[in-house]
C-alpha positions in Angstrom: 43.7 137.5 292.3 47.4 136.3 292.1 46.5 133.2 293.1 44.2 132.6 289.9 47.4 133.5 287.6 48.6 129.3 287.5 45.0 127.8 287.7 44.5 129.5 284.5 47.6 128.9 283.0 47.3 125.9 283.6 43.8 125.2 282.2 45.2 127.1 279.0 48.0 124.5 278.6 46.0 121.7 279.6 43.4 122.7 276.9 46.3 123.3 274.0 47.5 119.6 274.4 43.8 117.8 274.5 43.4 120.4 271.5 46.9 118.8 269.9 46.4 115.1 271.1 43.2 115.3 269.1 44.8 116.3 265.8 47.7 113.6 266.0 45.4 110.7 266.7 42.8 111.5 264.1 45.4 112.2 261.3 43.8 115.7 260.6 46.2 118.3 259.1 44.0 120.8 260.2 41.1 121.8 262.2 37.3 121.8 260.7 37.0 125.7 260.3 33.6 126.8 262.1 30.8 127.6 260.1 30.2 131.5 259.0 27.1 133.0 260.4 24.7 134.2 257.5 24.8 137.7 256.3 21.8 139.6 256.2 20.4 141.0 253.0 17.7 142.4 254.4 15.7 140.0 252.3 13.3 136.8 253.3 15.1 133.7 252.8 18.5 134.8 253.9 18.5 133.3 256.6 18.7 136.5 259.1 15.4 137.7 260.7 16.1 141.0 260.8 14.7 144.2 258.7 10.8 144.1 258.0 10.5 140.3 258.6 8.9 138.9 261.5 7.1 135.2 262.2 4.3 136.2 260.4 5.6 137.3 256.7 8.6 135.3 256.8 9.0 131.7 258.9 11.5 130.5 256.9 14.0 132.8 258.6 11.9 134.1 261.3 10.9 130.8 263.8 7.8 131.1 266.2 10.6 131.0 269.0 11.2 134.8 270.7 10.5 136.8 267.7 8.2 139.1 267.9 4.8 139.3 265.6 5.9 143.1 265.2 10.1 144.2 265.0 11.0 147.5 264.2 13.0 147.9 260.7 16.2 149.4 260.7 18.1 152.0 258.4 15.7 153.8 256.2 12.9 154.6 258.8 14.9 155.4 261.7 13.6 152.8 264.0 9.6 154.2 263.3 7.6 151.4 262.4 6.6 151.4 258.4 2.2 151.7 258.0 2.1 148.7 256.9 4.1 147.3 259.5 2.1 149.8 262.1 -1.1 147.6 261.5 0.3 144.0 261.3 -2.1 142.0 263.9 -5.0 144.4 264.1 -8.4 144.4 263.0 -10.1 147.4 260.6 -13.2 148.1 260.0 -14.6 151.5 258.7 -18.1 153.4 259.0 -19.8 155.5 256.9 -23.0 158.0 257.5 -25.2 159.4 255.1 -28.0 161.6 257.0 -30.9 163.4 254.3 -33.4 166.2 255.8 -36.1 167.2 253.9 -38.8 170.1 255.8 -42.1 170.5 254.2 -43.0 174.5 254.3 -46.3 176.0 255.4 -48.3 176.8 258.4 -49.2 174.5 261.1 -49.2 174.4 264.9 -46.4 175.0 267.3 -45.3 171.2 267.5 -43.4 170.2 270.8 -40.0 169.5 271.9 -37.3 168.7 269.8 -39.0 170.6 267.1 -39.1 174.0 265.6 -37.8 176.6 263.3 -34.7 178.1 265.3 -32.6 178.4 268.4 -29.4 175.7 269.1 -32.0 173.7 271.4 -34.9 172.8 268.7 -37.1 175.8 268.6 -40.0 177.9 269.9 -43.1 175.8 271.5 -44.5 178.4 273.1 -46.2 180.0 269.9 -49.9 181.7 269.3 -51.1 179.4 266.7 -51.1 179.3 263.3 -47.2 178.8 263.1 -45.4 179.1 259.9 -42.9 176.7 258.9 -39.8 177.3 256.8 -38.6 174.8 254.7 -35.1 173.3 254.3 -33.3 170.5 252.9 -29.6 169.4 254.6 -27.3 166.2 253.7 -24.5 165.2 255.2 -21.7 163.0 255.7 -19.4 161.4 258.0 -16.9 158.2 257.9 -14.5 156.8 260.6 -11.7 154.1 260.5 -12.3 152.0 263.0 -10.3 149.2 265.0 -11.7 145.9 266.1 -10.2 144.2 269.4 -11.2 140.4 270.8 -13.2 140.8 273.7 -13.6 137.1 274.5 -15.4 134.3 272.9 -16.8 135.9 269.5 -17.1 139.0 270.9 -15.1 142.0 269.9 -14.3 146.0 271.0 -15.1 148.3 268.4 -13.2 152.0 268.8 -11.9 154.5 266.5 -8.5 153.5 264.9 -8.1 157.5 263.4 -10.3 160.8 264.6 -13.5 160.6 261.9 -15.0 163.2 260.8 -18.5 164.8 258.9 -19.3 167.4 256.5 -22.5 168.9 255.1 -23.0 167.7 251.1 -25.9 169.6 251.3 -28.0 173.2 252.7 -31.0 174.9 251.7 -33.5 177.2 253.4 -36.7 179.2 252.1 -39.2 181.1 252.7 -42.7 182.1 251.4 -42.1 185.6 251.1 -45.2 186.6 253.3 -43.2 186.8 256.9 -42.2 189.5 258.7 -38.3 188.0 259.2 -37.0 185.1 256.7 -33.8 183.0 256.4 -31.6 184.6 253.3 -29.1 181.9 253.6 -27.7 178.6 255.5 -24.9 176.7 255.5 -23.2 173.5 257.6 -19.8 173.3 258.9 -17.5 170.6 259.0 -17.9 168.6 262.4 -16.8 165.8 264.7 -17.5 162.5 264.3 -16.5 159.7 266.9 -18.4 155.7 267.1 -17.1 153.2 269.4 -19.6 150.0 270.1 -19.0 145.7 270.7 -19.9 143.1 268.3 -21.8 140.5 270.5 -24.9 137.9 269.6 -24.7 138.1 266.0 -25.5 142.4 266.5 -23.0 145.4 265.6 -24.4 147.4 268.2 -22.8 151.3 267.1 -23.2 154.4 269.1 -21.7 157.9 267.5 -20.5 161.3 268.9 -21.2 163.7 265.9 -22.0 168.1 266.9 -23.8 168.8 263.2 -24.6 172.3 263.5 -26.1 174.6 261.0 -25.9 178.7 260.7 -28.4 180.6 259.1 -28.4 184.6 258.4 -32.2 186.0 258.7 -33.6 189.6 257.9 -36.6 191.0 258.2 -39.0 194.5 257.3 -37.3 196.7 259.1 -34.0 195.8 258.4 -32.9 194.1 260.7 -30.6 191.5 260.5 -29.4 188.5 262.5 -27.9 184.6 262.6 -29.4 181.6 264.0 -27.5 178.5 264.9 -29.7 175.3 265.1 -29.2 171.6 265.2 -32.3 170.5 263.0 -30.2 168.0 261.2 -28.7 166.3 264.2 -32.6 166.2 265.5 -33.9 164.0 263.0 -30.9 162.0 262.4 -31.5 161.0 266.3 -34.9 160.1 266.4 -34.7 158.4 262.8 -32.3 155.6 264.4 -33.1 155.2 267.7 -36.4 157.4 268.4 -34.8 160.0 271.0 -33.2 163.1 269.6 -30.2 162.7 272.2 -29.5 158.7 271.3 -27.3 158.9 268.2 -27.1 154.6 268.4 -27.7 151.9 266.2 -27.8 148.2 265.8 -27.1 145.7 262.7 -27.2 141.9 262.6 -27.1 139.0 260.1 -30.6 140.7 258.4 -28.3 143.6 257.0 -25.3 141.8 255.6 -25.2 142.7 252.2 -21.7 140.8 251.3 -19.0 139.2 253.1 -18.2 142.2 255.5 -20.0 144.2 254.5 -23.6 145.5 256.3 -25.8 148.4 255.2 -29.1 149.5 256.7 -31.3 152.2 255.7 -33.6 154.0 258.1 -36.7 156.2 257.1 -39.6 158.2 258.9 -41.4 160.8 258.6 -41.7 163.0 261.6 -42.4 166.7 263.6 -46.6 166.3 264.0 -47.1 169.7 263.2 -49.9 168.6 262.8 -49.0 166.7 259.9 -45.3 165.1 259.7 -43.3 167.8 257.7 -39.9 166.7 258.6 -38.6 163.5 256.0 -35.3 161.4 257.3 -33.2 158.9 255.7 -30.5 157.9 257.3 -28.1 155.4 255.4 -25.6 153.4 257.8 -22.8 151.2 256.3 -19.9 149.1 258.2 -17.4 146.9 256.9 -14.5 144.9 257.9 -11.2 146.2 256.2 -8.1 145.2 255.7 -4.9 148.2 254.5 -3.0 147.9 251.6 0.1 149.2 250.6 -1.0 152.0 248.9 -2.5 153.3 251.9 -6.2 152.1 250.8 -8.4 149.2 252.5 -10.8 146.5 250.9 -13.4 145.1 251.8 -12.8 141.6 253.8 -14.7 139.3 255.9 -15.2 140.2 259.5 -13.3 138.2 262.1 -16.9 136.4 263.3 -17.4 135.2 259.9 -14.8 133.3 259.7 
């Protein structure tokens, strides 16, 4: 190390006079002070990328060169990206369920599988005919945000951007007043709701996690009293998209495109041969591209593969 000591010295000195030659043959008094780095003002436009701004909502001080499509604000959030920041460069779309039961009352056979009047399962088959049926009416709800991810050439992921969720709008059981037991009361909790699916081929092919269950209170002569928990609208809503009551899936395409981004299909039937259909669906599905907003709200926008 001692050694170094006069090569550096040396270096400084011989530095100091090119420095000092330079002034006295150019005539400058002085030389040109350097140029003061920009201050930020955690605004676009001067000249610092730093703050909120990234490539994307500001190029005039944030170039395409190593900055990243996301940066992390400083001060007020304490390094946690902002929501609006949070969903810069992803894709939103949104799902929405409407599922409408209607059961005819009166007497009838025993039906078969999924059908019948009670038990989590569907309902008793094994019956000595004539069977009465009790009548019931059940709406419900559900909605998901959802997030769309490119999946190669106009193909896209779809998955749940936030946990969804379903509710019952609607629940309503009777009787005749002839039986021996009969429902006094039913009501519908609040349930889980999950749909994940692709976009592919010009088809929004959905398929949905949802656990609708119902609980009804029944007496009867004696007095006795018990509950019943069944699953009569998740039945129906099954078989009324996709014709088995364990497929809760469903496809749209160009045929269901109401507006830009938006799709809406409606399915109907009439089912349970008991021996006449006694059970009327409608199920109303809707999906649409999104896009947040400060507020915390989304609007409608065309999806990615209709640009």
């Amino acid at each position: 190390m001692k050694r170094l000591y006069p090569v550096l010295s040396m270096l400084v000195l011989f530095s100091l006079a090119c420095s000092l030659t330079g002034l006295i043959s150019s005539g400058e008094e002085s030389a040109v002070p350097t140029e003061t780095p920009p201050q930020s003002e955690k605004r676009c436009g001067d000249g610092v990328c730093d703050g909120p701004e990234n490539a994307n909502n500001c190029t005039e001080d944030c170039s395409a060169a190593g900055i990243p499509e996301a940066t992390i604000p400083s001060g007020d959030n304490d390094g946690k990206l902002t929501p609006e920041t949070e969903a810069q460069g992803k894709v939103f779309a949104q799902v929405y369920v409407e599922v409408q039961v209607s059961r005819d009352d009166g007497v009838g056979d025993c039906s078969m599988p999924p059908w019948g009047v009670d038990h989590i399962a569907g309902g008793d088959f094994n019956c000595v005919p004539p069977k009465y049926w009790y009548g019931y009416n059940l709406k419900a709800t559900a909605f998901q945000l959802l997030q769309l991810t490119p999946a190669g050439e106009n193909a896209w992921l779809i998955a749940g951007a936030k946990p969804g969720g379903g509710t019952y709008q609607e629940a309503a059981h009777w009787s005749d007043g002839q039986r021996v037991c009969w429902p006094t009361a039913i009501s519908g909790q609040t349930f889980g709701f999950d749909a994940n699916g692709r976009y592919q081929d010009d088809k929004i092919e959905l398929t949905f996690l949802a656990d609708p269950t119902e609980t009804s209170d029944w007496v009867c002569d004696g007095g006795q009293a018990y509950v019943r928990e069944t699953t009569l609208l998740l039945i129906d809503w099954a078989i009324a998209m996709s014709g088995d009551y364990t497929n809760l899936s469903a496809t749209l395409d160009s045929r269901h495109r109401v507006a830009g981004g938006f799709y809406r299909h409606e399915f109907t039937m009439d089912t349970n041969p008991s021996p006449n259909n006694r059970d009327h669906v409608t199920v109303t599905l809707e999906f649409s591209c999104v896009e947040p907003q400060e507020a915390g709200t989304y609007t409608t926008v065309a999806c990615p593969w209709e640009e």
